[in-house]
Steps between C-alpha positions, in 0.01 A plus 500: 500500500686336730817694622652148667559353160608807304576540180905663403748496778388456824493824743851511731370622822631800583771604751468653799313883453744635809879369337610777306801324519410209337257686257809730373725173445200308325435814309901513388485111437219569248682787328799289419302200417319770228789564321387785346173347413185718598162376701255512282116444710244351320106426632186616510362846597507577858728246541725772625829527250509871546521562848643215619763540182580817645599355819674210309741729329571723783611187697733417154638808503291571128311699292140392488291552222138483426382399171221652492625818601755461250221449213291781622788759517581406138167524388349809636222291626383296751463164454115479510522748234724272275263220498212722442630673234715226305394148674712268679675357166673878465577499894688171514713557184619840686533306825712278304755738372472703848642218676743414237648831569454558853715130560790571237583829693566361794466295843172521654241392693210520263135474573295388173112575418287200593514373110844564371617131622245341259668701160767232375708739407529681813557172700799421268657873543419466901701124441825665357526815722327345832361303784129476477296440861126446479335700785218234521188578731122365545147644345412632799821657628539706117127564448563677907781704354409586139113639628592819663693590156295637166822509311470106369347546145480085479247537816290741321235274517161370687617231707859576512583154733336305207765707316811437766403102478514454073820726554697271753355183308684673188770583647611326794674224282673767291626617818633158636761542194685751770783400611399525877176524640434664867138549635400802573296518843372804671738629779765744525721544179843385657429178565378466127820650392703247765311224356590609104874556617506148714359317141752681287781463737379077526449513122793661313819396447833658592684687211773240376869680607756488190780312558852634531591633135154458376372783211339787690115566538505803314727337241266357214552113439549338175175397301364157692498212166163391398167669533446587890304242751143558472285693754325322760316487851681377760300408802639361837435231721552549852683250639771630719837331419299294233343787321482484094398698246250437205567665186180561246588631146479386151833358352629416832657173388755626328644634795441241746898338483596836597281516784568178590869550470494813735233320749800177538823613385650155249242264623361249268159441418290189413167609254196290617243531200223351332502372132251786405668777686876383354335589136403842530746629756826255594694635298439883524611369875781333412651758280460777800702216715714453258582892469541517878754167461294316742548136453151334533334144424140470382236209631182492281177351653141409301288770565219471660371460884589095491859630548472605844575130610724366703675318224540805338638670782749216566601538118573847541682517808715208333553715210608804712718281751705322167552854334716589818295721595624686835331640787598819414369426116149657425183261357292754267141404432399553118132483466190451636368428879593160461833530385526750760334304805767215410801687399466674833442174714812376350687748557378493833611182586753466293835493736277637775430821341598705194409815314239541236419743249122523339451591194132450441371448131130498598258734614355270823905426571549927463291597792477204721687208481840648436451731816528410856683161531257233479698175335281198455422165290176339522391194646215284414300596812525868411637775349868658582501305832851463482734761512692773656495842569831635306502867361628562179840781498354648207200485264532657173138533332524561119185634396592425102510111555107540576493565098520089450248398782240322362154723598364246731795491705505869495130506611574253742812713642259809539261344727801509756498875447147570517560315884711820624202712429264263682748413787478864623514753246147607344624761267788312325166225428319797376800590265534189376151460436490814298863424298514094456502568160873719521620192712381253274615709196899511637524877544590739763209370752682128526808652631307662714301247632765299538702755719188527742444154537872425589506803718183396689712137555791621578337709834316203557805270542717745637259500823462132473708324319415137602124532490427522889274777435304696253779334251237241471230798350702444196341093466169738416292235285775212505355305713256407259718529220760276644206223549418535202845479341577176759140325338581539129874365542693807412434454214497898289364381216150485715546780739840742564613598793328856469188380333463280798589827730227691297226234575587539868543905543084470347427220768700659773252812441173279443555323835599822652219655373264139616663538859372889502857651497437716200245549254372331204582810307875439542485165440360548157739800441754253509383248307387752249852642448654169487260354220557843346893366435413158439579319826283240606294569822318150579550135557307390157775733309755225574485279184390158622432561796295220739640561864262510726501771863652153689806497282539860508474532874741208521742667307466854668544324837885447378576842414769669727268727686352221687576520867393279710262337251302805483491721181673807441321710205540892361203638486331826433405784667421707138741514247863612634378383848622150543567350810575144655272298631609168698267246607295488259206227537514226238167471522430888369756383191352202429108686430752758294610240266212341469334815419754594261454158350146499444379239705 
């Protein structure tokens, strides 16, 4: 995998190995920033949680505690013994309740076994009592560590690397649900435990101080009204000054008037919707506005990609301008990537610049287009090619409203999610390759792919947030998709946005493949898995179809990546090895499409 585009937060370099000085004031930071809270470090074996735990907690001023330890104390056994003698199902329900324990007792630093993290029940206990950082490291650094140790019953095997790989692929997007994520390199231990105290100390808040004559902390408060706000992931973009958070959960709607209320103390809001959205979901929205007393108008649009227009636009903005609506007044996006893409262009032009709030309703809109700040309309020469980079203050991504997505739009939406695996992350590909099904069925694995996906775009735009760089690894497969979208109108009905994206991440890996960057065996792993979930993966999938390789060329040829009149493509190195190549000869394109074609 590439470490450059990293999945959870990104790594905080560490401070300086020879300032005690500092290291003893970040060290204090952290502790009040904890607020009682213990460390809780999650990650493979060998990814070192024990010893460099130990040094974590000494720096804290803690306890440390080993889980493992912990289990094998209680149990008169070692752990290899455990799993021989009762299986793993037996070891991780006494893991379970070891942890429990071991966290309501008091504040640690706790190191956890390599598969506690990926027991539900654990994660939530390790949510309410503490901070959760992922100790992520390579293959080849934990296979170096774990093979000088007999004591790992899971490695008990023939080939245990063949082992270590199906283990990360399993569990590496489990693991992305911590709250932080630091890699763990070989070297000596301080600097990892500078680098985990430089992330935490970036990451965490500052305890809230009571105000004068407020009740005390140890004094119990009166019973909140209503059922409490449900659980979610929260994962941040990093953009200095600018930086935002994205909330994943189910049943996060209801809540969203508070949030917004606390993100822009008595500012007003204008709704931008589309007619299909407004049926299923206005007026949950409304109601949590109206709660928070946030006065708000509403602007419903037709749905559909025809509404990215400039007339469109211009209606909006009108409708926001003649509802008063201040600078200091927040636009919130209701829908889809098209009600997103225009809500936020408004909103960024609107009075030269105010806030918006995304609250995406589909799955393509959950992990890409509501993250990152890309506002844009079409034109008829191409696809978004006018717009403006404006980043949202908030996105609020409510799994539950994925209930009333019609499955093609859902199937659609998850071709943008198989992209992070292809970008630059083989394993989560792998994962999803193995649990579609999960995804597609609404369960535990959506949330979860959703959380990796918008954790893998949020490091990506945090390192490059106007697409200067490997920002532009994230067009993987849209520059043919964006062709093709261009050639049948927009129109949806013939070919969605991610259908279109689908067709393109299969020819982005058959011309990759035709140019010799990877091998046919990857190509047709791809195209496998997404005919396995129903996605279309050639040209003759597009109902009526009749373009021919001059159109399509003409229409790539206005894509944003063209510099200079040469063009820019993502291509493939293997799957999770993308890369850009510029320059591209027409010439090798054309033969491409024609291939493809059949003629």
């Amino acid at each position: 995998m590439n470490e450059m585009l990293d999945i959870g937060a990104p790594a905080i370099p560490p401070a300086p190995a020879d300032d005690p000085v500092n290291r003893a004031a970040v060290a204090a930071s952290v502790g009040r920033r904890l607020a009682g809270r213990s460390i809780v470090l999650v990650g493979m074996m060998g990814a070192g949680k024990t010893s460099i735990g130990r040094r974590l907690a000494a720096a804290l001023g803690l306890a440390f505690v080993d889980a493992d330890s912990e289990i094998e104390t209680a149990a008169g056994a070692a752990i290899s013994e455990i799993f021989a003698r009762h299986g793993e199902a037996y070891f991780r329900d006494g893991e379970r309740r070891v942890i429990s324990r071991i966290l309501i007792e008091k504040q640690i630093v706790l190191a956890t076994g390599g598969g506690a993290f990926m027991n539900a029940a654990t994660r939530e206990r390790i949510g309410e009592r503490g901070i959760s950082v992922w100790l992520k490291a390579d293959v080849a650094v934990l296979l170096q560590r774990v093979r000088k140790r007999a004591n790992r019953p899971l490695l008990q095997a023939q080939d245990p690397e063949q082992v270590l790989r199906q283990l990360t692929d399993e569990r590496y997007p489990v693991y992305a649900l911590a709250d932080f994520c630091v890699l763990s390199r070989d070297g000596p231990h301080h600097t990892m435990v500078d680098a985990i105290l430089d992330t935490l100390n970036e990451g965490l808040k500052e305890p809230e101080r009571p105000a004068p004559g407020a009740v005390r902390a140890d004094t119990k408060p009166a019973p909140a009204a209503g059922p409490p706000p449900p659980a979610s992931i929260s994962v941040p973009v990093e953009l200095d000054a600018r930086r935002y958070e994205i909330r994943i959960g189910a049943g996060l709607l209801g809540g969203a008037g508070a949030e917004i209320a606390r993100l822009a103390p008595d500012a007003a809001c204008a709704i931008v919707t589309d007619a299909n959205v407004a049926r299923h979901w206005l007026t949950p929205l409304e109601a949590s506005l109206d709660a928070a007393g946030i006065r708000y108008t509403k602007i419903i649009i037709d749905a559909g990609e025809s509404s990215k227009s400039w007339g469109v636009f211009a209606k909006v903005c009108d409708d926001i301008i003649a509802a008063r609506m201040e600078r200091g007044d927040l636009i919130v996006a209701l829908g889809g990537g098209v009600v997103g893409d225009l809500a936020g262009f408004a909103a960024a032009a609107i009075r030269r610049g105010m806030r918006f709030v995304q609250i995406p309703t589909t799955l393509l809109a959950q992990v890409d287009s509501s993250v990152g700040g890309k506002t844009a309309i079409n034109s008829a020469h191409g696809k978004n090619l006018i717009g403006a980079f404006h980043q949202p203050s908030l996105v609020i991504i409510d799994t539950a409203t994925l209930a009333t997505l019609p499955e093609r739009e859902f199937r659609a939406g998850y071709a943008e999610v198989a992209k992070y695996g292809l970008i630059n992350d083989g394993p989560f590909f792998t994962w999803l390759e193995r649990h579609w099904r999960e995804v597609f069925a609404r369960g535990p694995a959506l949330t979860q792919a959703i959380a990796v996906s918008c954790r893998a775009k949020a490091a990506i735009v945090a390192r490059d947030e106007t697409e200067q760089g490997d920002r532009a690894l994230l067009n993987l497969g849209h520059t043919f998709g964006h062709a093709l979208e261009t050639l049948t109108h927009f129109n949806s009905a013939r070919l969605a946005h991610g259908e279109g994206v689908a067709i393109g991440l299969a020819c982005a890996f058959r011309f990759s493949a035709r140019l010799g960057h990877c091998g046919g065996a990857d190509a047709a792993r791809v195209e496998a898995h997404l005919r396995a979930v129903g996605l279309a993966t050639r040209f003759r999938d597009i109902p009526g179809w009749n373009a021919g390789a001059d159109a399509i060329l003409e229409a790539m040829f206005q894509d944003k990546k063209v510099q200079r009149g040469e063009l820019t493509f993502i291509l493939a190195r293997g799957i999770g090895e993308s890369f850009i190549a510029k320059g591209v000869q027409a010439s090798a394109v054309e033969a491409f499409l024609r291939e493809e074609l059949g003629y």
